[in-house]
PALORO-213185 format. One record per residue (C-alpha): x, y, z; residue number from 1. Coordinates in steps of 0.001 Angstrom, whole numbers, plus 500000, padded with zeros to 6 digits. Layout:
BEGIN
<zavex <X, Y, Z>, NUM>
...
//
This chain:
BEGIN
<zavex <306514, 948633, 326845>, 1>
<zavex <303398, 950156, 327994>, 2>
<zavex <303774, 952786, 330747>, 3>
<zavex <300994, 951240, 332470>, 4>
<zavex <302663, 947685, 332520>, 5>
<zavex <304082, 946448, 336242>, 6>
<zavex <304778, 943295, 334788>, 7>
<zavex <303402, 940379, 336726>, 8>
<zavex <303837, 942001, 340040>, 9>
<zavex <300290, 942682, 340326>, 10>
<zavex <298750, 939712, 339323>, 11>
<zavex <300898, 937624, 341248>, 12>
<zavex <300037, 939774, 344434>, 13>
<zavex <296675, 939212, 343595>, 14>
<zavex <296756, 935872, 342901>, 15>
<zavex <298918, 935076, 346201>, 16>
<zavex <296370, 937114, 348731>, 17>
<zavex <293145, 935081, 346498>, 18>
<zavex <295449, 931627, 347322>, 19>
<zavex <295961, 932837, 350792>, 20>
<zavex <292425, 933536, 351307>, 21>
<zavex <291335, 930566, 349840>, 22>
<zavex <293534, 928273, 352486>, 23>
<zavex <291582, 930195, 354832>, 24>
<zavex <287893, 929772, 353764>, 25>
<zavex <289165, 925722, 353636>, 26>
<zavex <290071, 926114, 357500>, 27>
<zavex <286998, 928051, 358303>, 28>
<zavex <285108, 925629, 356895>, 29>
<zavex <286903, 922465, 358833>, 30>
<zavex <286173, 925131, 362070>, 31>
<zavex <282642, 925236, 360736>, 32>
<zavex <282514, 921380, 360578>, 33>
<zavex <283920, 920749, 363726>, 34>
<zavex <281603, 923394, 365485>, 35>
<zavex <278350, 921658, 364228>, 36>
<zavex <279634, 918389, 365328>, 37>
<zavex <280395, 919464, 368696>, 38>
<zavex <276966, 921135, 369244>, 39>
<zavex <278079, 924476, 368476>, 40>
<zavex <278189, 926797, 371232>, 41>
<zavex <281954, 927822, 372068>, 42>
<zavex <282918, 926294, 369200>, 43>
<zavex <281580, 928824, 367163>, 44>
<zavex <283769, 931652, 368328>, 45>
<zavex <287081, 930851, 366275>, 46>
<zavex <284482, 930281, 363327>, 47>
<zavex <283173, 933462, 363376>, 48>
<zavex <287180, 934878, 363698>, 49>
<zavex <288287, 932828, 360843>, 50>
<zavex <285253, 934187, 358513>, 51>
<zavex <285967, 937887, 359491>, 52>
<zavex <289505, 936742, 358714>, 53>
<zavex <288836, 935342, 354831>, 54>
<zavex <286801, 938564, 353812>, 55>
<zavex <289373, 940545, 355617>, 56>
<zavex <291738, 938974, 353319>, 57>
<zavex <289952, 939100, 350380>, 58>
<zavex <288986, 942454, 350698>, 59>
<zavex <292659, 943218, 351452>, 60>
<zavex <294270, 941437, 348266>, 61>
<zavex <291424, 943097, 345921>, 62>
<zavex <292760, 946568, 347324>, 63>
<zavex <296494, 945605, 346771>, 64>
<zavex <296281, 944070, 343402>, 65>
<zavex <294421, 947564, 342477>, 66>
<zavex <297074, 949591, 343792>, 67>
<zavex <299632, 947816, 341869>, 68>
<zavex <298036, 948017, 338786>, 69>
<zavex <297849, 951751, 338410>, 70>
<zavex <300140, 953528, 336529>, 71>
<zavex <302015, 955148, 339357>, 72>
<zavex <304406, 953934, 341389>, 73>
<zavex <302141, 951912, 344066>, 74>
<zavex <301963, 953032, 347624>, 75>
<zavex <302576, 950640, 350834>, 76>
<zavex <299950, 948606, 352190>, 77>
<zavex <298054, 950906, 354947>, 78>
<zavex <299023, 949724, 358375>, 79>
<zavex <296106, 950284, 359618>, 80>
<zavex <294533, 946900, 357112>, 81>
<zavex <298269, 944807, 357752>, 82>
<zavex <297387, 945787, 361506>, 83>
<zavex <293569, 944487, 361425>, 84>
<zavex <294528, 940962, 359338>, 85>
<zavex <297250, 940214, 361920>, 86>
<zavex <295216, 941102, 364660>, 87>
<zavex <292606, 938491, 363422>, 88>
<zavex <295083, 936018, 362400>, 89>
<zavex <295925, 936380, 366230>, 90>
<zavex <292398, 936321, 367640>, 91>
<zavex <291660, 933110, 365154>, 92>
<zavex <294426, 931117, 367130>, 93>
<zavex <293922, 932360, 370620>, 94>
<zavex <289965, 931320, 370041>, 95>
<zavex <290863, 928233, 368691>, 96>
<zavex <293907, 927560, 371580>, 97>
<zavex <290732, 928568, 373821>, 98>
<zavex <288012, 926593, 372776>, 99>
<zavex <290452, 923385, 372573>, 100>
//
């Protein structure tokens, strides 16, 4: 077995955090639907949360899957990235409970 070799644990990180992100960009885009059809204005605050959201998560899984594919044992997420994709996760629903 090559040293190098995590098994599947990387890509099915990877491929969970691209699946996760993906759900989002769908949402964002319903958000982004339902803001042009209401004339935009508040509306458009949850969008704008929910896209800072999917590249937050996107750039997040690319980082992880890296850092489980090196050859050393990986390292814990950085709280200070688990901190900012809650926090928008957060902001996404208290916009959206807002705007209602």
């Amino acid at each position: 077995m090559n040293p190098s070799d995590h098994g599947a644990q990387a890509e099915r990180t990877g491929l969970a955090w691209r699946r996760t992100a993906l759900a989002a960009t769908a949402c964002t885009l319903l958000l982004l639907h339902t803001a042009a059809r209401r004339g935009w204005g508040t509306a458009v605050v949850p969008v704008a949360f929910a896209g800072a959201m999917v590249i937050t998560l996107t750039a997040v899984g690319a980082i992880r899957e890296r850092a489980l594919r090196r050859p050393e044992t990986p390292k814990p997420l950085n709280p200070i990235l688990a901190v900012t994709t809650s926090a928008l996760v957060v902001a996404t629903a208290a916009a959206l409970i807002a705007v209602r």
